[in-house]
C-alpha positions as CSV (number, residue, x, y, z in Angstrom):
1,X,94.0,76.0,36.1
2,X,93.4,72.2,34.9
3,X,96.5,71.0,35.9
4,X,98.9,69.2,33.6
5,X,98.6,68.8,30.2
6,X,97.0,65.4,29.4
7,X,100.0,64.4,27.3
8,X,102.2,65.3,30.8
9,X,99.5,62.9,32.3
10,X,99.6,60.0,30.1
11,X,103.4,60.1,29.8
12,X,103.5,59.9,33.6
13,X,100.9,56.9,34.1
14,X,103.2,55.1,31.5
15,X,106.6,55.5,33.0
16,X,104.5,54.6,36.6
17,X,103.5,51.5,34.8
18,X,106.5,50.6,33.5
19,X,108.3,51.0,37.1
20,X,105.3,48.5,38.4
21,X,106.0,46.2,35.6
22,X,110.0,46.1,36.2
23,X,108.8,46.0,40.1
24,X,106.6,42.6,39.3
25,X,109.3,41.1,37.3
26,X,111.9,41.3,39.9
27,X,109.8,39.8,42.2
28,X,109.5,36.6,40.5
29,X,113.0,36.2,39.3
30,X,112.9,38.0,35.9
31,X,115.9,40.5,35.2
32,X,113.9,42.9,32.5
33,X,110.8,43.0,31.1
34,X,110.4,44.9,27.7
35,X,106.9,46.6,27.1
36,X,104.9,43.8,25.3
37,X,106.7,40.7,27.4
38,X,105.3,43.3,30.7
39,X,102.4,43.3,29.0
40,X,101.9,39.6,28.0
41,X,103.1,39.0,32.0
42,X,100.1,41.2,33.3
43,X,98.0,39.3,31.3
44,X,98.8,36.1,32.6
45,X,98.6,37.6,35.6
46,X,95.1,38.4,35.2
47,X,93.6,34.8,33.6
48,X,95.4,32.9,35.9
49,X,92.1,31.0,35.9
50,X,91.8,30.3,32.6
51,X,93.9,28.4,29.9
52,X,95.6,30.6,27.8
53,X,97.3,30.2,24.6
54,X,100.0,32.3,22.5
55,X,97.1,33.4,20.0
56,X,94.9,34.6,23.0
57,X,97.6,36.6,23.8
58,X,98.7,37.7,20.4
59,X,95.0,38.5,19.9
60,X,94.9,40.8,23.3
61,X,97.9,42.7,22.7
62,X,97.2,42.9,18.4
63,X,100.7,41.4,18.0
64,X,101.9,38.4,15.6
65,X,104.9,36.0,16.0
């Protein structure tokens, strides 16, 4: 046997994610994250040494206002 199904495995690491992103949040005062504000948080997170703007971040996650 191979296990799970990769789609059992990807579904799994998403949810995991999303518990670590609601975890984050919480810690730092904010009630709810949806998916692309997690996502936009994590990012942040990660170029806290740099100066980031809303199009560098639009640009990363392929979103638009």
């Amino acid at each position: 046997m191979h296990g799970k199904d990769p789609f059992s495995e990807f579904r799994e690491f998403i949810n995991t994610m999303e518990s670590r992103v609601q975890e984050l949040g919480k810690a730092h005062g904010v009630e709810h994250l949806a998916g692309p504000q997690g996502f936009a948080v994590k990012y942040l997170s990660d170029n806290q040494d740099k100066e980031i703007f809303i199009k560098d971040i639009e640009k990363r996650l392929c979103i638009s206002k």
